[in-house]
N, C-alpha and C positions, 0 to 999 in steps of 0.2 A: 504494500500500500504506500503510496506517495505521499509526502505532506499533505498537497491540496487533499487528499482525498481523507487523511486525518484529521484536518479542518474540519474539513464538512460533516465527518463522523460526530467529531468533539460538537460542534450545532447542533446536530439532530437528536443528539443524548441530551443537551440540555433542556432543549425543547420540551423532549419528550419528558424530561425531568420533573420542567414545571407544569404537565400537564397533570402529572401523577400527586401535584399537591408538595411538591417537593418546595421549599423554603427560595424565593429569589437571591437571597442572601448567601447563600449557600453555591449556588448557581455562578453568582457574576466570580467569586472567589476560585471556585473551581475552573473557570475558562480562565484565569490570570494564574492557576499554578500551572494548566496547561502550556499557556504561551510562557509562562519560566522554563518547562521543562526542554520545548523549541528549541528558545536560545538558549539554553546552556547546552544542550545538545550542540548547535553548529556554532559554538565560542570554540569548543571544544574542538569539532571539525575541523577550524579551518586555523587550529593552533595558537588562536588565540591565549588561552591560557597561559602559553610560556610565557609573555609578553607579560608586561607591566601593569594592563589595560583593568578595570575593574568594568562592568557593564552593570548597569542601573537602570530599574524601570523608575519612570518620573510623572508627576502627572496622577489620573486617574487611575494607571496600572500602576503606581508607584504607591496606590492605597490599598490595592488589590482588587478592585471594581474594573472588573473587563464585561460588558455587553455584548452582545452574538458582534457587532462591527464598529465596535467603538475604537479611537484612534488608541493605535501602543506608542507610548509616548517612550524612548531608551536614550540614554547616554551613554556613551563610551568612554570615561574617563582615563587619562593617564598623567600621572607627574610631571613628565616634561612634554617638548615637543615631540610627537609620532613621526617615526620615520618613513620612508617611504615602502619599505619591505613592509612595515607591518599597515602601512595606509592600505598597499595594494590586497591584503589580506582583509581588511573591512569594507573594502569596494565588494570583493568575491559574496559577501556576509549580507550585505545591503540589497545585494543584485538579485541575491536566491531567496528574498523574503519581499520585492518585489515580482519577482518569479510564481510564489504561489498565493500571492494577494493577498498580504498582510498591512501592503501601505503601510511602514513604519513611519516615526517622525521623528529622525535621529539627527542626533547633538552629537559629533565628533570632535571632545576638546582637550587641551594642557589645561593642570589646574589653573596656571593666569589664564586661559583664556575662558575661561569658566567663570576667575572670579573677574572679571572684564564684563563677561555678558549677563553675570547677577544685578548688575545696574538695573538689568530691565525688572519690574517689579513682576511682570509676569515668568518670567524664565524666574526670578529669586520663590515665585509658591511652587514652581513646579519643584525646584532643588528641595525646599521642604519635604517634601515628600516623595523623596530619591529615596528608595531601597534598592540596597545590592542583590542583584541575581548570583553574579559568580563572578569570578575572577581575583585582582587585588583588593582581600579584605581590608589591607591599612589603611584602604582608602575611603570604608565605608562613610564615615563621618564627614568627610569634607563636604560634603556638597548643604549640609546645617549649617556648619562652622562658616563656611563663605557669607551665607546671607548676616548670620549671626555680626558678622568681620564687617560689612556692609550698612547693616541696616540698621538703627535704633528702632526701640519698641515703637514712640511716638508715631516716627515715618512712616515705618512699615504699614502703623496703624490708619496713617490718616491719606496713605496713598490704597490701600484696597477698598477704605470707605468711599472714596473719589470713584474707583475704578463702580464698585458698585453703584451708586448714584447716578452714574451716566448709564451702567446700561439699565437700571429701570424706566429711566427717561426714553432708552429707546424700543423701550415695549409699555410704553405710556404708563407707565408708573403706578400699573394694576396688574392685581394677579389674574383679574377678567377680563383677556382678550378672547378673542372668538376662538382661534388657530395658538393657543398659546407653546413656545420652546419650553420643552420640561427641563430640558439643563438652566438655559440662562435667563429666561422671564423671573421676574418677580414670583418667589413660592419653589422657583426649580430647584435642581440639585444643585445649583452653583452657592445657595443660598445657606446649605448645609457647610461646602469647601468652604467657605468665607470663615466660619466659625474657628474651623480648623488652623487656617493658615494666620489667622493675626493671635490663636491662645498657644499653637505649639512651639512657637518662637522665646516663649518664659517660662512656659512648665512642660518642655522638654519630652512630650510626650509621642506618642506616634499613630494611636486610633482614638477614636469619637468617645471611647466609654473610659478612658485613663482620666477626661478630664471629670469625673463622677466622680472617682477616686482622689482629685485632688479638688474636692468641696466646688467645683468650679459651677459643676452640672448636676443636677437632683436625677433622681433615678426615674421620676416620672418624665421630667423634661429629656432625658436621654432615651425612652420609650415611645416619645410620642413621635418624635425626630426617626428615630428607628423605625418605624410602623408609617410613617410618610412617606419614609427614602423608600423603601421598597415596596412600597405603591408605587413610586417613581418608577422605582428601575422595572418593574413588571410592564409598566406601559412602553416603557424603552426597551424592553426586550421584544415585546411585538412591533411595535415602531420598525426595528432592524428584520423581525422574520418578515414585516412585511413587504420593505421596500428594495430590501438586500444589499444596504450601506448605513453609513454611520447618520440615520436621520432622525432628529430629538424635534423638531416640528409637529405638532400633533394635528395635522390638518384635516377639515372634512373629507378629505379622499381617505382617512383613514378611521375617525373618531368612533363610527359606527359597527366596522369587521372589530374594532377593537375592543370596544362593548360588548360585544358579541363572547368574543376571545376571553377577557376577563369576566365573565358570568353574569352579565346584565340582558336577562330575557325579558322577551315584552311578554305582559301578563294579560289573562282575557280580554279585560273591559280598557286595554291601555290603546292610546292614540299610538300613530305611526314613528314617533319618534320617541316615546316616552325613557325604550329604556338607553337611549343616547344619552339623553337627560340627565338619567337618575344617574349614569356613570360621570359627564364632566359636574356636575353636581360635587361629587365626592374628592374627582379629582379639585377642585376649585375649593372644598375646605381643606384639602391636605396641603393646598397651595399656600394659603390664609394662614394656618397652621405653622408650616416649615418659616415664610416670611416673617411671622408675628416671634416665634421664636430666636432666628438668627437676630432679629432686630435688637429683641431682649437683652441676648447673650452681649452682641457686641458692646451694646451698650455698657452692659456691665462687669466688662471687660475692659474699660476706661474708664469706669467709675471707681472698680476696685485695683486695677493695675498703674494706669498711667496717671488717672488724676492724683493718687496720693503724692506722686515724684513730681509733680507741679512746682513751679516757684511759686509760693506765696501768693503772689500778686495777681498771677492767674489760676490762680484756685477758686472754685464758686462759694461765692458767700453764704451763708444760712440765719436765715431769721425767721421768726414765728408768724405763722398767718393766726392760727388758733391753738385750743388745748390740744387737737390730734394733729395739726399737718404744721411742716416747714417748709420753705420755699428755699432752696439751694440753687443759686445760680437762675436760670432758666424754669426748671423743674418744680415737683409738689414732691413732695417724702410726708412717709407718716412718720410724728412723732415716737413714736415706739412700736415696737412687730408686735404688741397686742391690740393696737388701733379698732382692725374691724372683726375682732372676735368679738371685744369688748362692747363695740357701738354700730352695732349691724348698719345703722344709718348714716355711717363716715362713709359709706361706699358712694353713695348719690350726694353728701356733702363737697366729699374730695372735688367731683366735677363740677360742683355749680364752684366754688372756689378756683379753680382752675377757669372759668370764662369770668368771674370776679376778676380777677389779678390779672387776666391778659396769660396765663400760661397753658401752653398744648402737651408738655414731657412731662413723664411722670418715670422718678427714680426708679432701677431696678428691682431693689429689694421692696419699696410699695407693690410693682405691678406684679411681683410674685405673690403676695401675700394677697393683692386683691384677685387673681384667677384661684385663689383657694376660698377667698372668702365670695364669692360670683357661687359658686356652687350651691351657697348655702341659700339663695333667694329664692322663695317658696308660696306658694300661697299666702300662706301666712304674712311673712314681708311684703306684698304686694296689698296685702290688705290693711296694713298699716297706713294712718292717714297721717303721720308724720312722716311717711317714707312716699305717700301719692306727693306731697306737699311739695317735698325735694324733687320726684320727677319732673313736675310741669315746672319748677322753677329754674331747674336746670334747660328747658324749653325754652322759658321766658326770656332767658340769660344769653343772648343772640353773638356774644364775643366768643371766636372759636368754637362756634354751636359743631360746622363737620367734623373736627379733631376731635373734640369730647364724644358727640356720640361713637367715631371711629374706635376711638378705643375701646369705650362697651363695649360697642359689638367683637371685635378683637378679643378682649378678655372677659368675654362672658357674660356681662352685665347686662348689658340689649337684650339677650337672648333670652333671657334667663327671668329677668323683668316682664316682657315680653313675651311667651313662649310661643306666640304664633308669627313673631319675627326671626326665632332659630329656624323655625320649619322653612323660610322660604331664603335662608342663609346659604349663598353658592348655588340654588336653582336657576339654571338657565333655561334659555327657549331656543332651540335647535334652526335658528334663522340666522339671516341677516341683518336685521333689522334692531332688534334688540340686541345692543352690543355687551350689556353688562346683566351679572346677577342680578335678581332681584334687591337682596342688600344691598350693593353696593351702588346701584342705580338707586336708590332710593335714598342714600348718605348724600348721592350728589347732586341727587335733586334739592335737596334741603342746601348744601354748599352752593347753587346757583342761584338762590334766594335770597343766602346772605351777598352774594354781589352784585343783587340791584341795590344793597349799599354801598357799593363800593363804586369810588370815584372811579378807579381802573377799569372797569366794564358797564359805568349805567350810561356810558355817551354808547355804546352799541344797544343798548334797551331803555329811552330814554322813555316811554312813554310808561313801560311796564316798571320800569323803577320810581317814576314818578308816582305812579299810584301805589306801590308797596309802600314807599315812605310815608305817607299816610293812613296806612292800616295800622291801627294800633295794637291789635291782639296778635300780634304776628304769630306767637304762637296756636293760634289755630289754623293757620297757614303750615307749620311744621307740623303738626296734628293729621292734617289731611294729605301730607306728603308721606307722612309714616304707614299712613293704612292704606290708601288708594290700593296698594300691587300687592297687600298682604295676603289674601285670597288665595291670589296665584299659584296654582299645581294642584288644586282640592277638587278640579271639575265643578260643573257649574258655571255662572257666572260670577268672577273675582270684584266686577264692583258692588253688587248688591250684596255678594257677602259680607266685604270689608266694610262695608253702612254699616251691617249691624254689629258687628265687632266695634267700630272704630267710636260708636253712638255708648256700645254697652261701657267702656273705657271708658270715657269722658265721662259721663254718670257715675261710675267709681269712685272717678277722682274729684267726685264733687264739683264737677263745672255744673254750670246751669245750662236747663233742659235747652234754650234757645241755642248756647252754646254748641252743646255736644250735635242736637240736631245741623246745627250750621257743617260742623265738621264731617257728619254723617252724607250731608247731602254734596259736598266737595266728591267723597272719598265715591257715590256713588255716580254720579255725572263727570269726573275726572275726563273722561274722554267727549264728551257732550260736543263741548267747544272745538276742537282739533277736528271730529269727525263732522260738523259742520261745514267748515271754513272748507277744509278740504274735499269732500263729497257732497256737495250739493251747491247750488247757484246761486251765491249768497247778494249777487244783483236783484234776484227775485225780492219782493218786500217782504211776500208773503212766508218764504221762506225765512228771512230773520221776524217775520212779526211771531210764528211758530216760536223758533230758539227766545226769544224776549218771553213766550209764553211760558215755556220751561223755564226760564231762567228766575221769572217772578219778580227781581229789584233790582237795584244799584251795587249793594251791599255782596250779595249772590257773584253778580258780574265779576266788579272788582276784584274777587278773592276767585274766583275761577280762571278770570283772564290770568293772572300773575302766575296762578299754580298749571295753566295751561302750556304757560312762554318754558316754565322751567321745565315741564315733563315734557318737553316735546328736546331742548337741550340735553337733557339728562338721560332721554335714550338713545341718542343716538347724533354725535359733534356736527354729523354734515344732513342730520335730518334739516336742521334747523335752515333758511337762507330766505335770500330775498323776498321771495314769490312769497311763501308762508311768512312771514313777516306780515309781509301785505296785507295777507287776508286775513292774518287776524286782528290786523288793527282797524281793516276796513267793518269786520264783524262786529269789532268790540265798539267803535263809533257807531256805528247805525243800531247798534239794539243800546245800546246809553241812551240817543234820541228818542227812542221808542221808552223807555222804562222811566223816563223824567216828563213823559208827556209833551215832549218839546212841540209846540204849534207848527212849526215849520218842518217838523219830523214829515218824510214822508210816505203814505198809509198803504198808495198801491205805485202799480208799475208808471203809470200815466203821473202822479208826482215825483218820482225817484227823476224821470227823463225831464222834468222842469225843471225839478233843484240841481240836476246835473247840469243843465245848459245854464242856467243862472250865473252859479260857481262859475265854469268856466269864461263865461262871458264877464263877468266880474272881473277874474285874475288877466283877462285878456284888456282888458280898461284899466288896471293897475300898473302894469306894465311897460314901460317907452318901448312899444314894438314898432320897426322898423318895416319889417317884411311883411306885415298881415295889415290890410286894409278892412276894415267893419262890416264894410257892406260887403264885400265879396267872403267876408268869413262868416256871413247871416246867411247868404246863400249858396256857399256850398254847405253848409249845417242841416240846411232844407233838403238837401240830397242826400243826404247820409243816411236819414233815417231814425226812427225811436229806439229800433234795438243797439245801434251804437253809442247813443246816449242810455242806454239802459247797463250796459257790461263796460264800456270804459271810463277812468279815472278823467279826473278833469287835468291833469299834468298831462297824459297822455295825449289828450284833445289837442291842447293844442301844440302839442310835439308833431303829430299827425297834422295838424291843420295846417300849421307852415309849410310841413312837406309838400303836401297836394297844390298850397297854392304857389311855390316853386318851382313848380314841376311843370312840365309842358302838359296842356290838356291830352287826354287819352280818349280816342276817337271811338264813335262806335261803330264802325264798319272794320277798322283795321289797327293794329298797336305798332307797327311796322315802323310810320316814323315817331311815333311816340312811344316807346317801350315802358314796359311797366314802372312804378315806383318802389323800390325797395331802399329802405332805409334802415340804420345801427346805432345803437347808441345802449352806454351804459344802464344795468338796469338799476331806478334808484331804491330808496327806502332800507337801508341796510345793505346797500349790495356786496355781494363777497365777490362772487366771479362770472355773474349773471348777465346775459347781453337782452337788450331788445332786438325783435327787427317786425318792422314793418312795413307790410305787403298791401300797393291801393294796384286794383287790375282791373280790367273787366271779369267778370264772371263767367263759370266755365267748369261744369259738372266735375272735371276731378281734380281740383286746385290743391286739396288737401294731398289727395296720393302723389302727387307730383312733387309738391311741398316736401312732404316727410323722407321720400326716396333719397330728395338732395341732403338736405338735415343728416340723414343716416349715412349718407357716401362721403362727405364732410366730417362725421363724428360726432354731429352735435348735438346733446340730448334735451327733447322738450320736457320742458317745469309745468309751460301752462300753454294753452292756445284759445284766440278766440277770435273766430272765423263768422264772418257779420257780411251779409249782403245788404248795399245800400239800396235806395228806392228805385235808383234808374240803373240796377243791375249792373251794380259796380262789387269789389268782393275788398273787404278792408280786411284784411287779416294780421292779429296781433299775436309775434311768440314771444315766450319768455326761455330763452336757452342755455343750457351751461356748455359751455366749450372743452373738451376732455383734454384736448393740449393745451388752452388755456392762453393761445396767441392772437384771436381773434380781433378783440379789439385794438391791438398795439401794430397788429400786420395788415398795412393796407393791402395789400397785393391780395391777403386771403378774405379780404372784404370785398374784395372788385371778385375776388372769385364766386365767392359764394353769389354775389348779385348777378355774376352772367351765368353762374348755371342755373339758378331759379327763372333769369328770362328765359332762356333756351329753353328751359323745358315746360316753361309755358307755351311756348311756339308750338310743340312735339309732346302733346300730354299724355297722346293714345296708350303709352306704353313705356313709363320710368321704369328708370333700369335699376333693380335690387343687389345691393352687395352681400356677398357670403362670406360671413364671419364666424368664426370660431366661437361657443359657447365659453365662456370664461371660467375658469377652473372652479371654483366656486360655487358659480350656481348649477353647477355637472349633480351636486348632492342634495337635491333639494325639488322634492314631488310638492310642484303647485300645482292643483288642478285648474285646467280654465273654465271658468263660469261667467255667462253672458245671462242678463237679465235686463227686461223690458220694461219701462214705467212712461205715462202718456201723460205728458204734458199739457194740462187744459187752454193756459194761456197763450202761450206761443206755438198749439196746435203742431206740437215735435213731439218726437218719443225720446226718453232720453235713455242708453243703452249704458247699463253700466259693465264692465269688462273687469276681471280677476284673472291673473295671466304670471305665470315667470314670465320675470322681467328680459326677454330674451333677447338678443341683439338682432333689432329690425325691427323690432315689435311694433312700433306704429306704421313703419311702412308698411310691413306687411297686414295691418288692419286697410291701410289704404288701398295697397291692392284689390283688398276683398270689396271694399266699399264702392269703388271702382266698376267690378266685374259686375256687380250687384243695383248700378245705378243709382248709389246711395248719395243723396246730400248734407255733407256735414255743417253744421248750421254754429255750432260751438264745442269746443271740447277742457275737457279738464283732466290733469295729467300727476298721479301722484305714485310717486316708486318711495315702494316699502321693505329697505333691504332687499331680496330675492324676489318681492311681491312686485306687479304691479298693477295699481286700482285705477280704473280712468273712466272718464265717461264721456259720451259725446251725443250730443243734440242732433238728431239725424230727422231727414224727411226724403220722398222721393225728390226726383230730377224736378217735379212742378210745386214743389215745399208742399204737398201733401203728405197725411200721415199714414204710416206702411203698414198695409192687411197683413191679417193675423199669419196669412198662409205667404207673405213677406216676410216676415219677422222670425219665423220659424226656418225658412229657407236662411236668411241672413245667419243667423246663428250656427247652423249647421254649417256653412259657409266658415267660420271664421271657427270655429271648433276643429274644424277638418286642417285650414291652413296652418292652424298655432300650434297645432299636433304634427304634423309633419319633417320629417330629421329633415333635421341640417345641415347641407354640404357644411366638411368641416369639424364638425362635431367631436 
């Protein structure tokens, strides 16, 4: 049998190892005596041994953690320079372990050039954890002794905190990404090595459980670390059986076989994804876990190591906040380790003092003692009304409100207070869309609350921070942030449950019934607003005099719209932009009018199109405009139409009304010498990276399929659309677009392009030409069913179609196509991507804006169920 072929043996025993129940721990140690036995075998071979050389594994084999393809990290050390006899002898060494696919990552050095390249702080953790394989034992020590020669404790210390810090930053500095690295995210194994390499540098030790023995580590904390890690590495060992290299990525192409693999079956009555779930679930608290721990340690690893050898002057100072706690430097400490044996109520005291005093850290030895005293919170403690008293006041207590609750949650407190906020702790939702746990999404929703106070962010939310500052109970605003998603994973619907949790809470805690009801009614309408704004035609009056009806006041509004802005922030960084901005400010203004009675509010569609031209005819008389003459801006107004005045902003109008009356008139027999108008311009109201453009044409049955074809060959994804035919069958069509290269605006060249392929293919509509793109890796894991649904519009005599679709590339083209083949007229659309979903709708009629038989409406659907189903070149 060949090496390779004892590789592959040593794999398939492991394998088969941990399939039989066999210990992972057990496993990764047995493939790293394996590859010992390897190399010392061809040290041997190829006469290494006589030589001088000592050979060292470094690194994660230098711990003894070898994974089915994880890198073998070896050094070759020797005392002086290697000569060329014995270089050529390590070439021969190197060449036959690339040979049968070991990919080594070998360090060939003199001890100077060793201690030369210990400068780097990464090569000085890997020498940490150099163990000798074979060769010159005299030299076993050297590669401690160098960093030791090198590095003081401080450095060492405050260059891996650095190193660590930047990479949380570059995995967003949560352990809840979608796709998270189980080595080096936030919670991974890198988070365990950290511990390692800044305590084995002063207590001289060499595994994880020596520092138990030297009081450093408790026997539970060394347990829990342990029973973490090898969740890790089990995940990591399928990781490698399944991709057949060294891949710590835990991506949707794999999360599921991997669930699968580790024992999480789906159970009768569960959804299609549930038992994905319940596995990153678990993984995501051992993530919380491993993080919350390394943080600890380190910490108190400088608390008790280096700060004592401090000069003086930089040592933190200690003074008394009260009888249990002290403030040292930065930090809270209890006054004595009997603190919350003694006063079960120091536990909920400690943090409202901690947002008292301005402090987020809390000393080592406290937050040990309070994850032991966390445990003890009980009914009983929760039905203390001295102990409700400190909860909401710690609410009420808005300085460092995310950091204090972070830490509860972290050490127990939340949960445990709580206990239908443990249950949805590390649950996630198997999309796109929802980028965070339920916890942690919901700490950060309360954290983007506290920054419509802050100077730093209320100039991007100037309207929605202007009303929080005048809510006074804010904490029923954090009230209703805590229960909204509490629900969530129980089946059912999660807001009407969270009502009545969130209602029975607040009655406990002695708020008043008007109170607890205000917070019950947030917690159950949470998405009210959101799903308004964005699925339905909030130009209709009728449609906000509806939402104003639910909504019932001012009072209601105000604290929905605020908790609306930050839930829709806090699930998801790039939910948030222009377009929705828009609409819910444009929502949150027109039902205000409506709920204050405003006289001038108006009632139907026929006032909406008066106060609209009003406003703009107003702002167009305030203004020294130059280019726009009155009368010619009164009657082109008269051509346009009421539903243009009914769907567009008064900004808009006359961004548009300049255009057109700039433009050469557009004939009606022929556009030949008048080509259409298209126009670009930033989009405003918050805009991040959002373009307008606007399309004035003659009208022309497949304006839309044409439209979208080029959009998609271009790359540019629609936000919003609204496609408006004037009275003398003219077609104004308004998009709202994001640019995925994100050059559009800055590059005229690709502005003159996109304008003459939209004419051209005005000229030539019979037949836009679709581009075939690739499915994007991502959404490859993800059953959306498409769902088309019909509702008939009374007013504007339209059906309006709503559409549920992976969000597939081409997707609206390819509905234009259909709409196309089908004779369809799209009259308005609205456009909203939900992670992997996307929900849209559009205002459709036939070719003569009549509305489409029932035995239309079923063919159309079939029609576009058949297209959105069909693979994808590419694919």
């Amino acid at each position: 049998m060949g090496i390779p072929e004892w590789l592959a043996c040593i794999n398939d025993d492991i394998s088969r190892a941990l399939e039989r129940g066999v210990n992972i721990r057990q496993l990764v140690a047995a493939r790293a005596c394996a590859i010992d036995d390897l190399l010392t075998a061809l040290f041997h071979w190829f006469e290494l041994d006589k030589t001088e050389l000592a050979l060292f594994a470094t690194g994660g084999y230098g711990r003894g953690e070898l994974s089915l393809y994880s890198d073998i990290d070896i050094l070759l050390l020797s005392p002086d320079v290697i000569d060329d006899e014995v270089g050529a002898k390590i070439d021969k060494l190197v060449a036959i372990l690339w040979d049968v696919g070991l990919e080594p990552a070998l360090s060939v050095r003199s001890v100077n050039d060793c201690l030369e390249a210990a400068h780097d702080h990464t090569i000085a953790s890997a020498l940490l954890e150099a163990r000798i394989i074979t060769g010159n034992e005299t030299l076993q020590d050297v590669p401690c002794e160098l960093v030791n020669e090198l590095w003081s404790q401080r450095t060492f210390y405050d260059v891996k905190i650095e190193e660590a810090r930047v990479r949380y930053l570059q995995h967003h500095a949560t352990e809840y990404n979608l796709e998270p690295n189980i080595k080096t995210a936030p919670g991974g194994l890198r988070d365990i090595h950290i511990i390692g390499w800044v305590t084995k540098r002063y207590f001289r030790v060499g595994k994880l459980y020596d520092l138990v023995q030297q009081d450093f580590l408790t026997e539970k904390e060394f347990d829990e670390l342990s029973f973490a890690e090898g969740y890790l590495w089990q995940i990591r060992h399928y990781l490698h059986e399944l991709t057949g290299r060294n891949e710590n990525r835990l991506l949707f192409d794999y999360q599921r076989e991997i669930a699968q693999r580790m024992g999480y079956e789906p159970q009768p009555d569960d959804d299609p994804n549930a038992a994905v779930e319940r596995f990153m679930r678990d993984y995501y608290r051992c993530a919380m876990q491993i993080s919350t721990l390394s943080e600890m340690l380190i910490n108190h690893y400088y608390e008790t190591i280096i700060e004592p050898q401090l000069p003086d002057a930089e040592r933190p100072k200690t003074q008394s906040l009260t009888a249990h706690f002290n403030q040292i430097g930065n930090q809270i400490a209890m006054a004595h380790h009997r603190v919350f044996a003694q006063h079960p109520d120091a536990i909920l005291e400690m943090f409202l003092l901690m947002g008292q005093h301005g402090l987020k850290n809390i000393r080592t030895h406290t937050l040990r003692a309070l994850k032991i005293a966390a445990r003890g919170i009980d009914q009983a403690y929760r039905d203390n009304p001295q102990h409700q008293a400190l909860f909401l006041a710690n609410l009420k207590e808005q300085n460092y409100l995310f950091h204090r609750l972070r830490a509860m949650n972290r050490y127990g407190v939340l949960g445990n207070y709580i206990p239908a906020f443990a249950q949805v702790t590390g649950l996630m939702q198997y999309d796109l869309f929802h980028r965070y746990t339920v916890d942690a999404h919901t700490l950060f929703l309360i954290r983007i609350l506290h920054r419509f106070l802050d100077d730093n962010y209320r100039q991007n939310f100037p309207l929605v921070s202007a009303i929080f500052q005048r809510i006074e109970r804010k904490e029923i605003l954090v009230l209703a942030a805590m229960f909204h998603d509490i629900a969530k994973g129980r089946g059912g619907n999660h807001s009407e449950l969270g009502q009545s949790e969130a209602i029975s809470f607040c009655v406990a805690h002695g708020m008043s019934t008007a109170d607890a009801n205000l917070v019950g009614w947030l917690t159950r309408y949470h998405l009210l607003m959101s799903m308004t704004a964005q699925k339905k035609d909030i130009s209709d009056p009728e449609v906000v005099t509806e939402f104003a009806n639910l909504v019932g006041n001012v009072t209601h509004l105000n604290h929905l719209y605020v908790l609306t802005v930050a839930d829709m922030n806090a699930t998801n960084a790039q939910l948030w932009n222009s377009w929705r901005a828009t609409l819910m400010k444009q929502l949150y203004s027109q039902t205000r009018r409506i709920l204050r009675a405003d006289i001038d509010a108006p009632t139907n569609r026929q006032d909406m199109i008066s106060a609209t031209r009003a406003q703009a005819l107003e702002m167009l008389d305030s203004v020294d405009n130059q280019h726009m003459n009155r009368e010619e801006v009164l009657a082109l107004w008269e051509d346009l139409g009421d539903e243009y005045f009914l769907r567009e902003i008064t900004e808009d109008i006359l961004w548009h009304t300049e255009a057109i009356l700039n433009h050469p008139p557009i004939g009606r027999a022929s556009t030949a010498d008048s080509p259409p108008l298209v126009v670009l311009r930033e989009h405003r109201e918050l805009a991040l990276d959002a373009v307008q453009v606007f399309v004035y044409t003659q009208d022309q049955a497949n304006l839309f399929a044409v439209t979208m074809a080029v959009f998609d060959q271009m790359n540019l994804d629609v936000l919003d659309a609204r496609i408006i035919t004037a009275t003398r069958d003219f077609a104004l069509d308004s998009y709202v677009l994001l640019d995925r290269s994100g050059t559009l605006l800055a590059d005229v060249d690709r502005q003159e392009e996109l304008k003459a392929r939209l004419i051209e293919a005005f000229k030539n509509p019979d037949s836009p030409k679709l581009t075939n793109k690739r499915m994007p890796r991502q959404l490859r894991h993800f059953d959306v069913p498409t769902k088309i649904s019909f509702q008939f519009n009374e007013a504007a005599n339209q059906h309006v179609m709503t559409l549920q679709a992976l969000d597939q590339p081409g997707l609206l083209a390819r509905v234009g196509q259909v709409f196309l083949r089908q004779n369809i007229e799209v009259h308005a659309a609205r456009i909203t991507t939900l992670g992997e979903r996307a929900e849209d709708m559009f205002y459709i009629s036939d070719q003569e804006d009549k509305p489409l038989s029932e035995d239309k409406l079923v063919t159309l659907k079939a029609a576009l169920k058949d297209c959105l189903s069909m693979p994808k070149e590419g694919q």
